[in-house]
N, C-alpha and C positions, 0 to 999 in steps of 0.2 A: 557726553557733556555733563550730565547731573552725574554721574560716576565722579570722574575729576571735580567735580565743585565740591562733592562730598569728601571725599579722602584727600582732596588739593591737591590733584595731580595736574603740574604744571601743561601749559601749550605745549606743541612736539615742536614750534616756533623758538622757543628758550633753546633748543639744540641740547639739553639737559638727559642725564641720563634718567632720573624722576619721570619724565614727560614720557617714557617709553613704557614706565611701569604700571599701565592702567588692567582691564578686567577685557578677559576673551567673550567675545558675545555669543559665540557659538560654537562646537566643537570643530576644528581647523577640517578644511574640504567639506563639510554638510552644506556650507553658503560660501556667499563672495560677499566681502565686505573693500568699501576702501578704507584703508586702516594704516598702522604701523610697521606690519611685515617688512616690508622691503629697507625699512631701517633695522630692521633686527640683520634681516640678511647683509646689510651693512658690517655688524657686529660680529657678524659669522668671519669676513670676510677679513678682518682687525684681527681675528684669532688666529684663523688659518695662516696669513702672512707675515703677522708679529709687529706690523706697521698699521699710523693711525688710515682709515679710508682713503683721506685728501691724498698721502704719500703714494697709494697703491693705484689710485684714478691717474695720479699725474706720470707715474712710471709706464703704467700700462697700457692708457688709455690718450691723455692730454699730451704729453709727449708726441709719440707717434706722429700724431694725427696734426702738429701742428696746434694745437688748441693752446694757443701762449695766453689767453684771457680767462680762463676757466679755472677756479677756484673757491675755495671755504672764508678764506679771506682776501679783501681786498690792497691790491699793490697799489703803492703809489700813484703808477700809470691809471690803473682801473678806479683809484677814486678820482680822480680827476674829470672820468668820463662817465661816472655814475649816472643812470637816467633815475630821476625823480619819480617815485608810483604817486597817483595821484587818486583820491577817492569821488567819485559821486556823490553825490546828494540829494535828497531828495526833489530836488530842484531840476536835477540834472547837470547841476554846472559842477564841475572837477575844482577839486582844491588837493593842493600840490600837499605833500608828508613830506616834508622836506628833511625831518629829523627821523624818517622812518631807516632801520636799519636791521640786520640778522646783527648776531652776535659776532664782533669780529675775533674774539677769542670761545671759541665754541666749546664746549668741556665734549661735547661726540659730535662728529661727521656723521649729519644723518645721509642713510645709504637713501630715503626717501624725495629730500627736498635740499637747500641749500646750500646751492652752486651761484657766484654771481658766472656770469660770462657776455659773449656778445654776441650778436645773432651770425657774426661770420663763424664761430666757431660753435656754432650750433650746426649751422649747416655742413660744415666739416664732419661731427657724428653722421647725421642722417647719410652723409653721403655715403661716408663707410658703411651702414646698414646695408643702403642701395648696393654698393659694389662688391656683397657678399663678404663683408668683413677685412677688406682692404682701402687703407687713404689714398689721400690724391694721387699721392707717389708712390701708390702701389706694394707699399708697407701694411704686409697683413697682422691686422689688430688682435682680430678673432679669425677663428678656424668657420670654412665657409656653412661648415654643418652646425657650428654653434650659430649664427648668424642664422640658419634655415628653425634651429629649436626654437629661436626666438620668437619666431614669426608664426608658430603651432598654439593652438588652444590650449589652455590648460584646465577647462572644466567642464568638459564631459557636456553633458548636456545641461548643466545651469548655464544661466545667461547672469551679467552684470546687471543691476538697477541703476536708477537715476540716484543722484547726489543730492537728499536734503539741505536745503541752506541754514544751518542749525545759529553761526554767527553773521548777523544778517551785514553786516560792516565792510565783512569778507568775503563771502560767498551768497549768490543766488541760489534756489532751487537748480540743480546742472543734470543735464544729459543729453547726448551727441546724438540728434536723428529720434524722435520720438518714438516709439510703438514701431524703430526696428529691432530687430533679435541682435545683440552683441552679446560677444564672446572676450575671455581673456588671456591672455599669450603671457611672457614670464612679466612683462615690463610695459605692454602697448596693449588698448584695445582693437579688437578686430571685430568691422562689421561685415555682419555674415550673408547679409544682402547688399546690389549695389546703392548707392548712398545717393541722395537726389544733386547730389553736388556733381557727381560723374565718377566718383569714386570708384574702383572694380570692387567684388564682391571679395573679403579674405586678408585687406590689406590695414594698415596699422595706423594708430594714430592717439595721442593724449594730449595735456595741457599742462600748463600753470597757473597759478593763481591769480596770479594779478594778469588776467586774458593775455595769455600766451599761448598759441596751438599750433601745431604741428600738424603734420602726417607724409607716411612712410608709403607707397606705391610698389612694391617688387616689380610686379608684372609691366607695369609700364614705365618702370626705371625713372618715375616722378615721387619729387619731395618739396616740400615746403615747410616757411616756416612765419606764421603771423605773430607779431610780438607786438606788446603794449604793454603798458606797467599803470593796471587802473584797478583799484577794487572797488565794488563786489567781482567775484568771477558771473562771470556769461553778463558781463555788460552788453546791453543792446543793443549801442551802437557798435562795442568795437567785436562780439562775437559776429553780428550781420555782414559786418567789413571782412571778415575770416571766413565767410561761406561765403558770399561774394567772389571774393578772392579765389579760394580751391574751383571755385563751379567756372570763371574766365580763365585758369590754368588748364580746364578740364575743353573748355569749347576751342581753348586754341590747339591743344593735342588733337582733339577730333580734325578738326579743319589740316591740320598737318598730316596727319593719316591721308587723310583724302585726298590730299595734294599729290 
């Protein structure tokens, strides 16, 4: 943050090629930071293919799978159905951002953030994870061992930290499961113990900003997906709703087991 104030390196929210170009905090694999990366891997992926991101997601990915609402910018259809994020106060009462918006002509496809969609085709991904990289109809997306790489650590023995809340408007102080050990995979964190929700120990799961959370289950072929459009992130009614929520998906699998 005081980096960018200093040199004005725009928000990674501007979708700006600028907003990419800040300062490495550490030599790459010495820590885990959450950062820019996986926009850059964006950039990688614009090279390799010679097409912008949005083109190569919808070819590869949104296609396939059915995901007809998933995009950089918004359709006709999908503005009409835009859900409203709404902010907290210190009050606690929600006031609607009525004019809040991404950029609908974005100068880069961040590979990080900047997808509208809707929770049916969210679930449509997850499923594909679940099914080893094939959709509904059995159209394989990903190769089942890319699907298996995903689901692998990728830092050795460091673990992930919690998430400073550095813009407090935006984000809360954030992190999933306190004082347990998490790990990180290409794209999903993995807790490495089982999780007090009923989570198994290994399995996947991240967020959005405006309290939007997911998680991925392999082993027991469960996914979810809680959505809300409120900032700050880890609001505390709608993250409570979201454990809530995974821990009665989790007591109704048990009781179905047992059945």
């Amino acid at each position: 943050m005081k980096y960018g104030e200093k040199r004005d390196v725009p928000s990674v929210v501007t979708a700006s090629m600028a907003s990419l170009r800040s300062v490495l905090l550490f030599d790459p694999g010495s820590r885990w930071e959450y950062g820019t990366s996986i926009d850059w891997v964006g950039k990688v992926v614009e090279g390799a293919r010679g097409k912008r991101l949005g083109e190569v997601m919808q070819e590869r990915i949104f296609e396939p799978l059915g995901m007809n609402d998933t995009a950089f910018q918004l359709s006709p259809s999908m503005r009409e159905r835009r859900a409203t994020i709404h902010q907290r106060g210190d009050d606690g009462r929600l006031t609607p951002l009525s004019d809040f918006e991404l950029p609908q002509e974005p100068e880069q496809h961040m590979g990080g953030h900047g997808l509208y969609a809707t929770v049916g085709d969210y679930m449509k991904f997850i499923r594909m994870v679940l099914n080893d990289g094939a959709g509904d109809q059995g159209q394989q997306v990903l190769k089942p061992e890319t699907v298996e790489r995903m689901a692998q650590n990728g830092l050795g023995e460091m673990k992930i930290k919690g998430l400073p809340g550095v813009i407090q408007n935006l984000t809360n102080d954030a992190e999933f499961f306190p004082g347990m050990p998490k790990s990180w995979a290409y794209t999903f964190m993995i807790n490495d113990e089982e999780a007090p929700t009923g989570r198994p120990a290994g399995e996947l799961g991240w967020a959005g900003l405006a309290n939007l959370y997911y998680w991925i289950d392999r082993k027991n072929a469960i996914g979810g997906f809680w959505a809300t459009q409120i900032f700050p992130f880890v609001d505390p009614d709608s993250f409570t709703g979201y454990m809530n929520f995974e821990t009665a998906v989790y007591n109704v699998a048990v009781r179905n087991q047992a059945a």
